[in-house]
BALOBA-1460 file (C-alpha; in Angstrom, 3 decimals):
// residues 339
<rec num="1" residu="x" x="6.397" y="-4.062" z="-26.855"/>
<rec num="2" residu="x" x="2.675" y="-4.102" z="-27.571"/>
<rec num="3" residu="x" x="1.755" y="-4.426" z="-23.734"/>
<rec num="4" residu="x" x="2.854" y="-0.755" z="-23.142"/>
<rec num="5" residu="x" x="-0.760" y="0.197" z="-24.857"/>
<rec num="6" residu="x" x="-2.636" y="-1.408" z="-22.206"/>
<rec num="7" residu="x" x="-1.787" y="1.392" z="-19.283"/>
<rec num="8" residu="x" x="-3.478" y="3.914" z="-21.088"/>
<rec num="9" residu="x" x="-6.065" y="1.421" z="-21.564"/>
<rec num="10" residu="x" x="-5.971" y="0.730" z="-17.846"/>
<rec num="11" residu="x" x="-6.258" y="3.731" z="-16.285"/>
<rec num="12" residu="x" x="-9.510" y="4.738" z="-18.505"/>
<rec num="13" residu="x" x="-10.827" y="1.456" z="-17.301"/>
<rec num="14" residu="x" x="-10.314" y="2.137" z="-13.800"/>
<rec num="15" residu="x" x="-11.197" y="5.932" z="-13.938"/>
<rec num="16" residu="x" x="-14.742" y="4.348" z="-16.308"/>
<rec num="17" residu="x" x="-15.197" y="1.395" z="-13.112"/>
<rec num="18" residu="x" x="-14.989" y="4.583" z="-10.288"/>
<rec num="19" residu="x" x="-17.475" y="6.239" z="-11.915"/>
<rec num="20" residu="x" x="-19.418" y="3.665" z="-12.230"/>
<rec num="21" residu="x" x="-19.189" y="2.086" z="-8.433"/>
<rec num="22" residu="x" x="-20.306" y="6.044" z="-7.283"/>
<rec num="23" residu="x" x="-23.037" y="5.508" z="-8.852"/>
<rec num="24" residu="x" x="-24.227" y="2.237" z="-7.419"/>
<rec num="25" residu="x" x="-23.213" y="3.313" z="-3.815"/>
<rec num="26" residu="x" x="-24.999" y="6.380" z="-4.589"/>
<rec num="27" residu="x" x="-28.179" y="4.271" z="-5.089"/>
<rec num="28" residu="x" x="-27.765" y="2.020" z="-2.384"/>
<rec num="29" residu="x" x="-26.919" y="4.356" z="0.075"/>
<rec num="30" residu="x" x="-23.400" y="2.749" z="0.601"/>
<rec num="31" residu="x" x="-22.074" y="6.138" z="2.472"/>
<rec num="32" residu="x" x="-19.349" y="6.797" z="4.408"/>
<rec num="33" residu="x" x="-21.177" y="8.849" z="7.457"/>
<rec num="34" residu="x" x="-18.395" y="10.983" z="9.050"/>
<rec num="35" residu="x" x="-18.682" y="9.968" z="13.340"/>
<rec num="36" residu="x" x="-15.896" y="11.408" z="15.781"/>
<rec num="37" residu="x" x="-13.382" y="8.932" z="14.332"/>
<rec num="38" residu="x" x="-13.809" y="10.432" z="11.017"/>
<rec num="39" residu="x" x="-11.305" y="12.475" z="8.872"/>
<rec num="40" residu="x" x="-14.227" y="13.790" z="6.755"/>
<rec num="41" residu="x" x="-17.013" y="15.877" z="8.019"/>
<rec num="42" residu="x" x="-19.691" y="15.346" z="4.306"/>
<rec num="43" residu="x" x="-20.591" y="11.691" z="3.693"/>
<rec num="44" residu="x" x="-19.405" y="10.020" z="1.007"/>
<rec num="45" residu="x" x="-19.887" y="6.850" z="-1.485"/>
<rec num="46" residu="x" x="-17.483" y="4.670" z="-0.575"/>
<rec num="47" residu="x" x="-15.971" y="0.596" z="-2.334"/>
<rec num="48" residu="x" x="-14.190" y="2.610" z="-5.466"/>
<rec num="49" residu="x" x="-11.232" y="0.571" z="-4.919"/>
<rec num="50" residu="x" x="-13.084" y="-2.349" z="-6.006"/>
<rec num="51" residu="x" x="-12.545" y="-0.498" z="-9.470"/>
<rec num="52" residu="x" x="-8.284" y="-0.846" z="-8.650"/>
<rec num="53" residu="x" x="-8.728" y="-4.519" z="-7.816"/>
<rec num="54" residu="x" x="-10.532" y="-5.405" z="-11.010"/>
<rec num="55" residu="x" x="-8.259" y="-3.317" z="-13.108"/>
<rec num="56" residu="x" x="-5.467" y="-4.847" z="-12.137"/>
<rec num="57" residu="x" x="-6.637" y="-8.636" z="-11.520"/>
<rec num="58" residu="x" x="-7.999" y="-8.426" z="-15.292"/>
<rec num="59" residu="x" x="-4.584" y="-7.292" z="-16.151"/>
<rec num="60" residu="x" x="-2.470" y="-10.056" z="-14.631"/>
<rec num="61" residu="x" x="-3.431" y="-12.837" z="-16.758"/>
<rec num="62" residu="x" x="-2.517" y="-10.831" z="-19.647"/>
<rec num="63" residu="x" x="0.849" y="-10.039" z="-18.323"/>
<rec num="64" residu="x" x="1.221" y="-13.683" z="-17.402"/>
<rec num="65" residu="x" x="0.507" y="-14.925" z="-20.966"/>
<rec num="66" residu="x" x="2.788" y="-11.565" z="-22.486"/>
<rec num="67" residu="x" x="5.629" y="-13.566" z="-20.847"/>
<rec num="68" residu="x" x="5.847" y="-10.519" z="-18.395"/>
<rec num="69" residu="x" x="5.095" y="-12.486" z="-15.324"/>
<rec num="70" residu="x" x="5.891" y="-16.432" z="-14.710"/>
<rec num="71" residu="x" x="2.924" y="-18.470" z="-13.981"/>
<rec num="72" residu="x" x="4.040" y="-18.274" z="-10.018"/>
<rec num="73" residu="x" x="3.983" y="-14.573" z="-9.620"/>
<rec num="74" residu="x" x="0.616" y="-14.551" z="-11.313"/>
<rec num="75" residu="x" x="-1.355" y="-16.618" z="-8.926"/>
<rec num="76" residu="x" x="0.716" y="-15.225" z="-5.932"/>
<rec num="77" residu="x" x="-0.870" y="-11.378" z="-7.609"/>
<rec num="78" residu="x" x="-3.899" y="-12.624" z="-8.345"/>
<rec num="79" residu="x" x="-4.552" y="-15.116" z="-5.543"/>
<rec num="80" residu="x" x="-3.657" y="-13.180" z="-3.010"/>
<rec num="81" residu="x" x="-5.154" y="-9.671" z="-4.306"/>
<rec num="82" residu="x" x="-8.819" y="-10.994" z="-5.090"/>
<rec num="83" residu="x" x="-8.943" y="-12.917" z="-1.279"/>
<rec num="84" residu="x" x="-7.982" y="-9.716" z="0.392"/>
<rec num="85" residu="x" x="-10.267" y="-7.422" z="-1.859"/>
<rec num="86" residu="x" x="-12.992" y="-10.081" z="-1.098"/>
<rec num="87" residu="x" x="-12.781" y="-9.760" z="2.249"/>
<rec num="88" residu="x" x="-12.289" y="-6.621" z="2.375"/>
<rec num="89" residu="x" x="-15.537" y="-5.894" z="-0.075"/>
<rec num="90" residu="x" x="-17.671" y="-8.428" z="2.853"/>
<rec num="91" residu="x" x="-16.438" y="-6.177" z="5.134"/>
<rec num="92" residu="x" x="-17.577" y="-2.698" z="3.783"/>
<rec num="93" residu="x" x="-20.688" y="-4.099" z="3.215"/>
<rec num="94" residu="x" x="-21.367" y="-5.195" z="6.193"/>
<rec num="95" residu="x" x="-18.715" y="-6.615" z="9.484"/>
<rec num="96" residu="x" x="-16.218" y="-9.147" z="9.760"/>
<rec num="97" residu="x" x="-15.207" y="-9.823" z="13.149"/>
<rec num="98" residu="x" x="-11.704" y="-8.381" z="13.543"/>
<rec num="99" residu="x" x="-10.110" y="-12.122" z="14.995"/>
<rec num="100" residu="x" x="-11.805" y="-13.514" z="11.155"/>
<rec num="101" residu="x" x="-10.003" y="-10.542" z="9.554"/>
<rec num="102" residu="x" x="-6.752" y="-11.149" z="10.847"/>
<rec num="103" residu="x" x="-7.094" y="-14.959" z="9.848"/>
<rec num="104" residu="x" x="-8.030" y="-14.071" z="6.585"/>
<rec num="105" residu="x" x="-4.907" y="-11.855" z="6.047"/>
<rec num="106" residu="x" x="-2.548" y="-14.600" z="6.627"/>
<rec num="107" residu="x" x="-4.467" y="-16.885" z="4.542"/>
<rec num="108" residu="x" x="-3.360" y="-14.450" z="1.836"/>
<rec num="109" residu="x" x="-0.003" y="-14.269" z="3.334"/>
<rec num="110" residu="x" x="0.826" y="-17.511" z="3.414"/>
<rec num="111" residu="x" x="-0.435" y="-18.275" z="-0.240"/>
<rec num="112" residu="x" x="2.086" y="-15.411" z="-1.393"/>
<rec num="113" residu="x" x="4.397" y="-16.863" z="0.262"/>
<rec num="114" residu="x" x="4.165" y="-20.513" z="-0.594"/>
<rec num="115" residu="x" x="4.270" y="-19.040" z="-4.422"/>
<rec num="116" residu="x" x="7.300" y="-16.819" z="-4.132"/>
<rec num="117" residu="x" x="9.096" y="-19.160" z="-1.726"/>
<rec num="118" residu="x" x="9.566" y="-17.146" z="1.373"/>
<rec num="119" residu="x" x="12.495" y="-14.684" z="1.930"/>
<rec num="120" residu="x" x="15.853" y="-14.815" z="-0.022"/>
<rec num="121" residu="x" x="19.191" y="-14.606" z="1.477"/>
<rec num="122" residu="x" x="19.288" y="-11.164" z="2.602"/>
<rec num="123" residu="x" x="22.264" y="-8.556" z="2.975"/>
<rec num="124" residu="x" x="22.641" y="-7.147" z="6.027"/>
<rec num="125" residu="x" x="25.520" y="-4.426" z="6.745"/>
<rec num="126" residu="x" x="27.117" y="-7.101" z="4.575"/>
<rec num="127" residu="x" x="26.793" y="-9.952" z="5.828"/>
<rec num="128" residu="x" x="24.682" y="-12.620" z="4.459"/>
<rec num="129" residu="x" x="21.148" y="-14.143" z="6.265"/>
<rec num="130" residu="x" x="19.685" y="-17.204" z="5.309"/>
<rec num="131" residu="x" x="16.680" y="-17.091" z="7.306"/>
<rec num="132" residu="x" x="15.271" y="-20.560" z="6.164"/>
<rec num="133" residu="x" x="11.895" y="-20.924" z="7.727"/>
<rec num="134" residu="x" x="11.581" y="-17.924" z="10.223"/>
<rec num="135" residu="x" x="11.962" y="-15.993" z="7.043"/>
<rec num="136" residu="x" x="8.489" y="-17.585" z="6.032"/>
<rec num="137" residu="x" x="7.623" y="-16.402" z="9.879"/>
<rec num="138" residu="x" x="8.723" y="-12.671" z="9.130"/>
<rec num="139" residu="x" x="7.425" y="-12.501" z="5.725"/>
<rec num="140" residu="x" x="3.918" y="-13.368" z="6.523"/>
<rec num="141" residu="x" x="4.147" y="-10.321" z="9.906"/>
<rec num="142" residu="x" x="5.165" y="-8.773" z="7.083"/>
<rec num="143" residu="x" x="2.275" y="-8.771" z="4.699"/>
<rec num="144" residu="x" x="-0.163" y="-9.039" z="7.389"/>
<rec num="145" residu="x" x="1.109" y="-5.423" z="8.989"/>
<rec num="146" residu="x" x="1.651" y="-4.038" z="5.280"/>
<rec num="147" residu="x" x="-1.883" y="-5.023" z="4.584"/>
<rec num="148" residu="x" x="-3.602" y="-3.732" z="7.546"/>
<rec num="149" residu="x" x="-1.399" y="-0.881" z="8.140"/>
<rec num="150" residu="x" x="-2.429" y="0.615" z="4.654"/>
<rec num="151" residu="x" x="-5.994" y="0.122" z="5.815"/>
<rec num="152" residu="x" x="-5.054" y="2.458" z="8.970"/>
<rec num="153" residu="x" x="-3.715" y="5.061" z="6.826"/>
<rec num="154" residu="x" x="-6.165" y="5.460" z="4.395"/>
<rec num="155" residu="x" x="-8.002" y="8.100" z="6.230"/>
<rec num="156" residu="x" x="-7.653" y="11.601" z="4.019"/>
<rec num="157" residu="x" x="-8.187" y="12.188" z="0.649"/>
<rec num="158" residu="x" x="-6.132" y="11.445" z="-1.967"/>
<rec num="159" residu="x" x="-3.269" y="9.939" z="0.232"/>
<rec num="160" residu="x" x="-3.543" y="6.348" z="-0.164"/>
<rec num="161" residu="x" x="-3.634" y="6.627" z="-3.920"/>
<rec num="162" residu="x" x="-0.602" y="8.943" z="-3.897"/>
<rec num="163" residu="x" x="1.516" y="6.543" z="-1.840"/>
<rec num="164" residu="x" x="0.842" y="3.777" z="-4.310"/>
<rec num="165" residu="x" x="1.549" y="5.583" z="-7.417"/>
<rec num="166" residu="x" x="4.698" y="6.631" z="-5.840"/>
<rec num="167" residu="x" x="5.734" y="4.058" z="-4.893"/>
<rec num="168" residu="x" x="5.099" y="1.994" z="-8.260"/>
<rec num="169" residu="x" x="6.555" y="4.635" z="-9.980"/>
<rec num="170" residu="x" x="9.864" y="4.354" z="-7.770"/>
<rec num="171" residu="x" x="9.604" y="0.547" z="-7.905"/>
<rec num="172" residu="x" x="9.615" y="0.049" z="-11.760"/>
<rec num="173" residu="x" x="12.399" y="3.271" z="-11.766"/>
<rec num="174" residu="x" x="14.492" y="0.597" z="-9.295"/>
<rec num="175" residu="x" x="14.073" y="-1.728" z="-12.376"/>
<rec num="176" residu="x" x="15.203" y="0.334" z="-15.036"/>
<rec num="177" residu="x" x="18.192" y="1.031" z="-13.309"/>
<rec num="178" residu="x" x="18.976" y="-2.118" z="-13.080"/>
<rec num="179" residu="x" x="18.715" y="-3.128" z="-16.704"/>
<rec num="180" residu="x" x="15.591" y="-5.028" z="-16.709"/>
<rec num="181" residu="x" x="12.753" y="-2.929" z="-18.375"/>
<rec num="182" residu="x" x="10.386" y="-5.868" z="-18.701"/>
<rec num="183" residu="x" x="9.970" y="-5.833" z="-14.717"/>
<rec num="184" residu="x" x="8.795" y="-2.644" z="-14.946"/>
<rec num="185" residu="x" x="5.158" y="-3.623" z="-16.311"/>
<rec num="186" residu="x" x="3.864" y="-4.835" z="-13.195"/>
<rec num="187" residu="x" x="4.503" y="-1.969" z="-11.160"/>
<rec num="188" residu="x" x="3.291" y="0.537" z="-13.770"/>
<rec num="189" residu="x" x="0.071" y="-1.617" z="-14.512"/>
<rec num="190" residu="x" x="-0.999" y="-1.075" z="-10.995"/>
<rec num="191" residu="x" x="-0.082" y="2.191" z="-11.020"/>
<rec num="192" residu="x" x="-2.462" y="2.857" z="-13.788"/>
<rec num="193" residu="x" x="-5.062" y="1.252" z="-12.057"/>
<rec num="194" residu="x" x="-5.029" y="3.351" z="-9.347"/>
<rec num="195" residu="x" x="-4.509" y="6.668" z="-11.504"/>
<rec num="196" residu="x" x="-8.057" y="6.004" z="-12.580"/>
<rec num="197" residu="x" x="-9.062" y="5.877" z="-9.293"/>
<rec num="198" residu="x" x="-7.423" y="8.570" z="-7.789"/>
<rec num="199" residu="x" x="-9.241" y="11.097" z="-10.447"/>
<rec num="200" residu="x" x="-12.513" y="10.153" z="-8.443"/>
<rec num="201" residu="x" x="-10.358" y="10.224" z="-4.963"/>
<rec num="202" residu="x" x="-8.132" y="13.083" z="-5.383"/>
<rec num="203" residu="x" x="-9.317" y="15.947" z="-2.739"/>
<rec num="204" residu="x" x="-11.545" y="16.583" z="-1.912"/>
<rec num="205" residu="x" x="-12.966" y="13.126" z="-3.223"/>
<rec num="206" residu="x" x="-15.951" y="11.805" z="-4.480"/>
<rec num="207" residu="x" x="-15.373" y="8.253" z="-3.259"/>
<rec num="208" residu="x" x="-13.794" y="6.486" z="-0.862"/>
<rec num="209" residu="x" x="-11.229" y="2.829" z="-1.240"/>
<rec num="210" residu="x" x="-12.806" y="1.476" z="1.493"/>
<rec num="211" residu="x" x="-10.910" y="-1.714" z="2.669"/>
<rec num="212" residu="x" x="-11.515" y="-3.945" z="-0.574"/>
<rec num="213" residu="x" x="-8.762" y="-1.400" z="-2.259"/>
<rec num="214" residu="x" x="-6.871" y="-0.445" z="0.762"/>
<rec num="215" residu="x" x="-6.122" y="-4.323" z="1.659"/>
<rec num="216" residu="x" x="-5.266" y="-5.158" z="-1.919"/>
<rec num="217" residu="x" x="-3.056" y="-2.217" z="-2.473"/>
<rec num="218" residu="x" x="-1.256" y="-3.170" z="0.814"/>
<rec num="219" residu="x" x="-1.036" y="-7.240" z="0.080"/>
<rec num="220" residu="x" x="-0.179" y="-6.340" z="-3.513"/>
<rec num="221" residu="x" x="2.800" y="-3.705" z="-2.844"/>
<rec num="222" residu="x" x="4.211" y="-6.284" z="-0.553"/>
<rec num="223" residu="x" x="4.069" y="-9.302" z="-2.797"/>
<rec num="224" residu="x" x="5.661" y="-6.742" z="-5.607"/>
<rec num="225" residu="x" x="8.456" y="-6.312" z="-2.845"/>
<rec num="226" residu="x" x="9.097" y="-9.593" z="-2.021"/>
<rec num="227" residu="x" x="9.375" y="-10.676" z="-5.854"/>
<rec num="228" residu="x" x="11.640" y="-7.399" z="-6.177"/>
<rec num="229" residu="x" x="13.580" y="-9.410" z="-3.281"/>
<rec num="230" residu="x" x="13.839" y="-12.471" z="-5.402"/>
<rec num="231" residu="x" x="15.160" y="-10.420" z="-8.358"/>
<rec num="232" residu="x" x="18.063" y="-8.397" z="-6.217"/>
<rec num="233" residu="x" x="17.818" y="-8.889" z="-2.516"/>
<rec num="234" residu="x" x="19.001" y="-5.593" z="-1.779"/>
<rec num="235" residu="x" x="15.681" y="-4.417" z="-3.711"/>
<rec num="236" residu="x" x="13.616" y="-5.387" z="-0.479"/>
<rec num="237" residu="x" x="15.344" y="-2.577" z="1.127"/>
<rec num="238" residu="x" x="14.706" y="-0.347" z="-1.144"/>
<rec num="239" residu="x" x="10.902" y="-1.186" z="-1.395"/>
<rec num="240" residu="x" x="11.078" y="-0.945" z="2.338"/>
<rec num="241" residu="x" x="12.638" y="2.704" z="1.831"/>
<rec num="242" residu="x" x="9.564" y="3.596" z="-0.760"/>
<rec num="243" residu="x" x="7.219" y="2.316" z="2.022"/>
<rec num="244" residu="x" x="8.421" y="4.312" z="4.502"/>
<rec num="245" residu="x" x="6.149" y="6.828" z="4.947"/>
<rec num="246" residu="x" x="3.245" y="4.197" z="5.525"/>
<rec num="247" residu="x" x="5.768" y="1.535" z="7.692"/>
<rec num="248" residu="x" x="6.550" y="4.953" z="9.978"/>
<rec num="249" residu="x" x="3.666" y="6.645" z="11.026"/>
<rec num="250" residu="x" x="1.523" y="3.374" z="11.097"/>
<rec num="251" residu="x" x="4.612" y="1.839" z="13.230"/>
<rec num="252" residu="x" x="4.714" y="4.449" z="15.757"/>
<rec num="253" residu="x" x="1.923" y="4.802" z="16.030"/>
<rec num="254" residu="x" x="0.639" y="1.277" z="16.781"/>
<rec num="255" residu="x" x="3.809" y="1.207" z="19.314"/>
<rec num="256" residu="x" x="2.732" y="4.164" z="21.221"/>
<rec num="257" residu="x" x="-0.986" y="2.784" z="21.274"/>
<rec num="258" residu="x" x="-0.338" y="-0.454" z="22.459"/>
<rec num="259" residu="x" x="2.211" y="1.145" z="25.328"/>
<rec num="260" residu="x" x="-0.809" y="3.119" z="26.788"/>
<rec num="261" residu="x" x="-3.235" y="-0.077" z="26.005"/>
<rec num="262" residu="x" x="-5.548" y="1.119" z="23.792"/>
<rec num="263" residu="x" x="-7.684" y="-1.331" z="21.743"/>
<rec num="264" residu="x" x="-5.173" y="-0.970" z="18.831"/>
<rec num="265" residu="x" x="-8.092" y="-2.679" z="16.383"/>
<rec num="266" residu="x" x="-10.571" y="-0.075" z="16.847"/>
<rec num="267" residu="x" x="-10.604" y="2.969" z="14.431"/>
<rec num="268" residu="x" x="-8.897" y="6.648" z="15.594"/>
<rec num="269" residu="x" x="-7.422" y="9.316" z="14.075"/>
<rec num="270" residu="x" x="-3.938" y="9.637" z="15.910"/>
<rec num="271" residu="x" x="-1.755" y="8.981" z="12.810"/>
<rec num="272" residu="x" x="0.787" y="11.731" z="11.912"/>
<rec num="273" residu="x" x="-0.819" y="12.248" z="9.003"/>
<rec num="274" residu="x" x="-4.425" y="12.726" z="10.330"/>
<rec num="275" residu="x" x="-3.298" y="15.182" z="12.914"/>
<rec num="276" residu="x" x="-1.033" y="17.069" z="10.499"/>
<rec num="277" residu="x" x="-4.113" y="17.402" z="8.178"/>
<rec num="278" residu="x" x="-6.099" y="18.534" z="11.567"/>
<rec num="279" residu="x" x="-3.648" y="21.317" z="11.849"/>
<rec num="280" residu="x" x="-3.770" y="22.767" z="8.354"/>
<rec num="281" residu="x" x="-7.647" y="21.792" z="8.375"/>
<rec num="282" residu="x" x="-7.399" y="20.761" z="4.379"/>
<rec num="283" residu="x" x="-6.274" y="16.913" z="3.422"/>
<rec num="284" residu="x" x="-4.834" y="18.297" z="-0.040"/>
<rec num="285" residu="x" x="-1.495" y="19.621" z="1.229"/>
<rec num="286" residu="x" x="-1.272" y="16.521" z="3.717"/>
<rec num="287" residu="x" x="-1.556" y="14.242" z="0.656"/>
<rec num="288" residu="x" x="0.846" y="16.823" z="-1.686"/>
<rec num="289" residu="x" x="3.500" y="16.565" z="0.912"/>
<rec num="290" residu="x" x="3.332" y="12.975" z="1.546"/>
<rec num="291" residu="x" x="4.065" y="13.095" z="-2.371"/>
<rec num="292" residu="x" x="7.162" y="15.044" z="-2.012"/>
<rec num="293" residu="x" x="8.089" y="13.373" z="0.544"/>
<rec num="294" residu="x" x="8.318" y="9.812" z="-1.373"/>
<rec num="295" residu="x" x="9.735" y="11.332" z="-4.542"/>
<rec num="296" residu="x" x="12.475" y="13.553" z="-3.472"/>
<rec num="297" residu="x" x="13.589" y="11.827" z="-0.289"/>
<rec num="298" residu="x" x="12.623" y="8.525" z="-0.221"/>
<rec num="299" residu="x" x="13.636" y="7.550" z="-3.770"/>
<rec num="300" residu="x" x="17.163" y="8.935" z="-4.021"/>
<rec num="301" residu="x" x="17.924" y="6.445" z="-1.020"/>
<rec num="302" residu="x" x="16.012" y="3.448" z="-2.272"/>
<rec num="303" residu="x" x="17.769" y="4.459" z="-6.237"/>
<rec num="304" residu="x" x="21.485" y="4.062" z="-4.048"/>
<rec num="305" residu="x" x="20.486" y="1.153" z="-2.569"/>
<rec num="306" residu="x" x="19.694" y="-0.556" z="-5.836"/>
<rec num="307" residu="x" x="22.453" y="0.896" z="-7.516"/>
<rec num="308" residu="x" x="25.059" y="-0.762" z="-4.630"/>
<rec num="309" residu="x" x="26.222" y="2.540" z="-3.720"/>
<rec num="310" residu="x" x="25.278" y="2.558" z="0.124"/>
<rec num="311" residu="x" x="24.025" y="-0.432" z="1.862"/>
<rec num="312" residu="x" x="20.343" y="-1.309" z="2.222"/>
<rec num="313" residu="x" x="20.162" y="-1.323" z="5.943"/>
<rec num="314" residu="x" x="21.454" y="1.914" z="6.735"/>
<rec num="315" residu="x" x="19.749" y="3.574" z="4.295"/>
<rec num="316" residu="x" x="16.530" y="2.322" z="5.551"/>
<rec num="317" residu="x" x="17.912" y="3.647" z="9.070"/>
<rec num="318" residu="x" x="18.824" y="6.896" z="7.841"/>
<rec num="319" residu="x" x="15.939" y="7.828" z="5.700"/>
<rec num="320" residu="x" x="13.521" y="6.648" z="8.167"/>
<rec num="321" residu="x" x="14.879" y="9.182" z="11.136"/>
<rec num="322" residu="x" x="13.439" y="12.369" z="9.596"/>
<rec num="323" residu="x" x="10.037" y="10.362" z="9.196"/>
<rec num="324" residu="x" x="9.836" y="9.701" z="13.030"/>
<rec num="325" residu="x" x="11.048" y="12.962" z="13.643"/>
<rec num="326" residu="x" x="7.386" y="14.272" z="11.847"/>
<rec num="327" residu="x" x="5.444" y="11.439" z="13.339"/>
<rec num="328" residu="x" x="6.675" y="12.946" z="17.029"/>
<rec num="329" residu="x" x="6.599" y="16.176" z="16.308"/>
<rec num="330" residu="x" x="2.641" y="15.471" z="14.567"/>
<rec num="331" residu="x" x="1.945" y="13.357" z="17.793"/>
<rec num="332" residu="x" x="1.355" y="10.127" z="15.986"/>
<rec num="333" residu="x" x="-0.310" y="7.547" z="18.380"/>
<rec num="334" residu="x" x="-1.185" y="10.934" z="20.987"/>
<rec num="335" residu="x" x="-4.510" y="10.030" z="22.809"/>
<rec num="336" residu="x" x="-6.819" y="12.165" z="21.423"/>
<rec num="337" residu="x" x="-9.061" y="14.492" z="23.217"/>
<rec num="338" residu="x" x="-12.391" y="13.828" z="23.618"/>
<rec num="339" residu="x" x="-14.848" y="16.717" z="22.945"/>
């Protein structure tokens, strides 16, 4: 099929875009200055995710008239992906109060789920759940906490990209197992838009996402689950499982942060993830093993859920233990101590 010679394509246009946003936050002093909530500690351009958004955005009407994607799916991508990357750009270049934000989110929520029609019947230690309306409800907590929660955890290096290529990569794998190569496309296109990314991001980077990229990446991946869902319901487990190193220390986190009242919307660094990459004082292994983690734990569970052999729900349960077994033992959601 001829639309296989667009990735290449993509990811040269994405790497080409990078380059070219460093250079215009470069000149316009659009910097990253590291502060005591800071991963980094050298300031850095920052908006190269804008390149992802584009990449992929310019990509979906073309998949759309390649047959690849219905006309539904489309908008829901496309919709959905240039609001939150719009915001997202307003607010890296300047502030958004967090209450408009938040709004804005489920704006982009809603409109993915009005297009892909809430939540199917789901499977649950087998037994079926039509959740009608309240799975509309769940689905839009859903993308808003997806959304924001890959915001939160785009704070080293490298990792943000990582965890989206992974995941792609396990979603369209999902696919082929299945039988259905043609859903495979989507996945892989936005993987390839963030491969050309990541060469500009990869540690120690050059340029930052900034939340333009980090919200679209997060509203994206969960629209991509959510149509998985429609597909094969047990595929929104399996997504779920992909997630999981994102859902988990951004979960916990959160929980153990609102328990002790923090201000849960301002920035920190008490993820699992930041205080792991604290302890070994590079990002690059943080990122490497967050990697690992996705590809030789993560997917074998998501690949039996989709295959029937175990069922969704407890292999979310089971592969998500040894991920909040590292976000206690990294301290995930730990006040930090003030110098």
């Amino acid at each position: 099929m001829i639309i296989w010679w667009f990735l290449p394509a993509l990811v040269l246009g994405s790497l080409v875009l990078t380059g070219g946003l460093r250079r215009y936050a470069l000149a316009r002093q659009l910097m990253d200055i590291p502060n005591a909530r800071s991963s980094h500690s050298v300031p850095t351009p920052r908006g190269g995710g804008v390149a992802i958004v584009l990449s992929f955005l310019i990509a979906v009407p073309t998949l759309c008239l390649a047959g690849v994607l219905d006309s539904a799916a489309a908008l829901a991508l496309f919709g959905a992906g240039a609001w939150v990357a719009l915001v997202g750009f307003l607010d890296d270049h300047g502030h958004i109060a967090a209450r408009w934000r938040l709004l804005a989110h489920f704006i982009g929520a809603g409109w993915v789920l009005w297009l892909v029609d809430g939540l199917p019947v789901l499977s649950v230690f087998g037994l079926s759940l039509d959740l009608g309306v309240l799975g509309y409800v769940l689905g839009g907590l859903y993308l808003v906490w997806l959304l924001n929660l890959y915001n939160f955890m785009d704070g080293i290096d490298g990792i943000a990209s990582v965890e989206a290529i992974c995941v792609c990569l396990g979603g369209a794998l999902l696919y082929y197992l299945l039988g259905q190569p043609h859903a495979m496309v989507v996945p892989l296109f936005l993987a390839a838009a963030v491969c050309g990314f990541l060469f500009w991001n990869f540690p120690p980077a050059r340029i930052f996402m900034g939340d333009a990229g980090s919200g679209f990446l997060g509203i994206t991946l969960g629209a991509l689950s959510l149509q998985a869902a429609w597909f094969d319901p047990k595929l929104l487990w399996a997504w779920l499982i992909l997630l999981g190193v994102f859902i988990v220390d951004a979960t916990w986190t959160l929980m153990r942060r609102l328990l002790r009242g923090d201000k849960v919307y301002e920035a920190h660094r008490s993820h699992a993830y930041q205080y792991a990459s604290r302890s070994c004082g590079r990002h690059l292994p943080v990122t490497l093993v967050v990697g690992a983690i996705n590809l030789f734990w993560l997917l074998p569970w998501a690949c039996g859920v989709a295959m029937g052999t175990i069922d969704g729900a407890l292999a979310l349960a089971v592969s998500y233990l040894p991920l909040v077994g590292l976000a206690i033992h990294f301290n995930a959601g730990k006040q930090e101590t003030k110098a």
